[in-house]
N, C-alpha and C positions, 0 to 999 in steps of 0.2 A: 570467554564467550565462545563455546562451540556452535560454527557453525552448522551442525544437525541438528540444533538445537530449537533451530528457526526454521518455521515452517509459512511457505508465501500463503496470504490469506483474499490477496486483489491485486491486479493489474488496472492503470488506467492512468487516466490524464492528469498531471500537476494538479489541477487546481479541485480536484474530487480527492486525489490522494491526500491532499492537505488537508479537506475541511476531515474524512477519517482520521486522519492522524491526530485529529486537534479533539474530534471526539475520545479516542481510544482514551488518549493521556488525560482527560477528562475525566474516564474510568477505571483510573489507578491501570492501565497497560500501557507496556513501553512499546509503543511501533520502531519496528527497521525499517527504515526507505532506501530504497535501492534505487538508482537512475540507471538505468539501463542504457545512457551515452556511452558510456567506459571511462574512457578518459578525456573526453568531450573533445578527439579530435576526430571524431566519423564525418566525413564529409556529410553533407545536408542531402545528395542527388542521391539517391534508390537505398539511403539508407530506413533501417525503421525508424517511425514515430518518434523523435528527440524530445520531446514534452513526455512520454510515457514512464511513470515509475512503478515500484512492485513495493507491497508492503509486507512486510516479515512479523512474524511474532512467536515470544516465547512458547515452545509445546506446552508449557501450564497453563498456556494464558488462551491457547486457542479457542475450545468452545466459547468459549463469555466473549472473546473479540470477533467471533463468526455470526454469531448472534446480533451484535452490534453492528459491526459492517451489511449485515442481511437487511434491517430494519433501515439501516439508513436507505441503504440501494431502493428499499419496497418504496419509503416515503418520498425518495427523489424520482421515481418513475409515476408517481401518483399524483404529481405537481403539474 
């Protein structure tokens, strides 16, 4: 698995990255989750956002997973 191979497609909180990710693999795409802690020893005080993850996906898979991730986002601001 080359990493160039992945390209970030969303930043944002656990529990949004989740329910995407649960979509994507829904529609036959494999998401990467990245947590952006590191190695979960960043202290808590002036660090960034520790709940925030980033979502990867194969350059094949992009368009059809941007589209997906778009629709969701439209439907979850329209709630």
């Amino acid at each position: 698995m080359a990493h160039q191979d992945y390209i970030k497609i969303y930043t944002g909180e656990f529990i949004t990255v989740q329910r995407i990710s649960d979509i994507l693999e829904n529609e036959g795409i494999t998401p990467v989750i990245k947590d952006r802690t590191g190695s979960g020893l960043t202290p808590l005080f002036g660090a960034s956002n520790p709940s925030v993850q980033e979502i990867h996906v194969h350059k094949e898979e992009l368009d059809n997973a941007v589209k997906i991730v778009e629709s969701f986002l439209s439907e979850l601001q329209n709630d």
